[in-house]
C-alpha positions in Angstrom: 0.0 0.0 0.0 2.9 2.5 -0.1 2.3 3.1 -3.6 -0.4 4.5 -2.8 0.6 8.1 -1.3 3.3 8.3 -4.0 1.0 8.0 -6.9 -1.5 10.6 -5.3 1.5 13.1 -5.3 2.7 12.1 -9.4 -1.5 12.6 -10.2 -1.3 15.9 -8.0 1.5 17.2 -9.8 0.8 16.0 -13.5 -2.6 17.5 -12.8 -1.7 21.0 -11.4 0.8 21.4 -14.1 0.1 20.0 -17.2 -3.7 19.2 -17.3 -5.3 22.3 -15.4 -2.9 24.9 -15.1 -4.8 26.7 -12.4 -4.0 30.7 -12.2 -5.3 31.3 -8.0 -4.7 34.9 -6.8 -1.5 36.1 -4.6 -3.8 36.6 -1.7 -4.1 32.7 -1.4 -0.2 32.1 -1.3 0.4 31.7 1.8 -2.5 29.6 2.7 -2.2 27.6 -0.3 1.6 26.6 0.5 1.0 26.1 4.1 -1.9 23.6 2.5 0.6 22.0 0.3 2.9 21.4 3.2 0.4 19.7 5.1 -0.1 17.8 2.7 3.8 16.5 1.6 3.6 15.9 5.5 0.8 13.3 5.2 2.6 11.9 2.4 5.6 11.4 3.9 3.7 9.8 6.6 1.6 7.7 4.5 5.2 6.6 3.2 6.7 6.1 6.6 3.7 3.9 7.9 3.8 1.7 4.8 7.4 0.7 5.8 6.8 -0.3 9.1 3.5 -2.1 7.5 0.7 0.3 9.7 -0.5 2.1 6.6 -4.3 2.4 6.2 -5.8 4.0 3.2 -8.5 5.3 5.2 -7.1 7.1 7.8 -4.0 8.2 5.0 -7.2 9.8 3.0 -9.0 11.5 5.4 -5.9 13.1 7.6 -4.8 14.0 4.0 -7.7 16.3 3.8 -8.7 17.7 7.0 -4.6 18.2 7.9 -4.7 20.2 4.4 -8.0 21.6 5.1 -7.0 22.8 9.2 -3.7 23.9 7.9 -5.0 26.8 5.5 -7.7 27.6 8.2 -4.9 28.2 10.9 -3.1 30.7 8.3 -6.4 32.3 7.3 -7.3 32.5 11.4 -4.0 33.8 12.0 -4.2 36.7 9.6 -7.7 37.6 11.1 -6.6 37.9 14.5 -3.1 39.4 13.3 -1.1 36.2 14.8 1.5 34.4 12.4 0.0 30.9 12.7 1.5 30.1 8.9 5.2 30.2 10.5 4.5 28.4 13.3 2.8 25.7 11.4 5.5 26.0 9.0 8.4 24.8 11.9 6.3 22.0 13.1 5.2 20.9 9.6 8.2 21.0 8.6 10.0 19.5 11.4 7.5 16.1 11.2 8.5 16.4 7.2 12.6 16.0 8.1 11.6 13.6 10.9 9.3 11.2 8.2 12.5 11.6 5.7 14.5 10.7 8.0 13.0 7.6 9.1 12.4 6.5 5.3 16.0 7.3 4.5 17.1 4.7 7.7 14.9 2.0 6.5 16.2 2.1 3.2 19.6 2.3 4.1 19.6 -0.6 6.9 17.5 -2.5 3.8 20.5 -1.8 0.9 23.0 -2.6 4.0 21.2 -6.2 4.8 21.0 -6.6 1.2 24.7 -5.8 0.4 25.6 -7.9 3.5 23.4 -11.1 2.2 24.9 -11.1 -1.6 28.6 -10.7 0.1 27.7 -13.4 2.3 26.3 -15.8 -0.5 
């Protein structure tokens, strides 16, 4: 099931850029980035719990959207109440985003190493 989350972020991209180009006004920037980092965190989560075999499409689906859907609202609350949510989301989205990566890239290494080991071994 981890192809799952990667092939919802090739269709996201393919269709953004090369189906509907979308033209969205400046106003929306920083909501709509803030959004988009929600969502490459529940990607990279989606990843992450297919590795260690605790991936559920469900639940991948549904925090998709409301983490992307919460994550605009916090930077549109913010700038009503004249509060910078967005950066403050930004640090911990970003923070899980290194922390998922990081955990993918250890897997994957310990894998090539056991792999390496095995055909040295053989």
């Amino acid at each position: 099931m981890i192809w799952l989350p990667l092939m919802g972020l090739a269709v996201g991209f393919m269709v953004t850029y090369w189906i509907v180009p979308i033209q969205l006004p400046s106003d929306w920037s920083a909501y709509l980035s803030l959004a988009t980092l929600a969502g490459l965190d529940s990607i990279f989560g989606g990843i992450r719990a297919g590795i260690e075999g605790k991936f559920h499409d469900d639940i991948f689906l549904s925090g998709f959207a409301v983490n992307t859907i919460l994550a605009a609202m916090l930077a549109f609350l913010g700038d009503q109440i004249g509060v910078d949510l967005f950066l403050a989301a930004v640090v911990v989205l970003g923070g899980r985003i290194f922390l998922n990566l990081s955990l993918i890239r250890r897997y994957w290494l310990t894998q090539t190493s056991m792999k390496k080991r095995m055909s040295d071994g053989a």
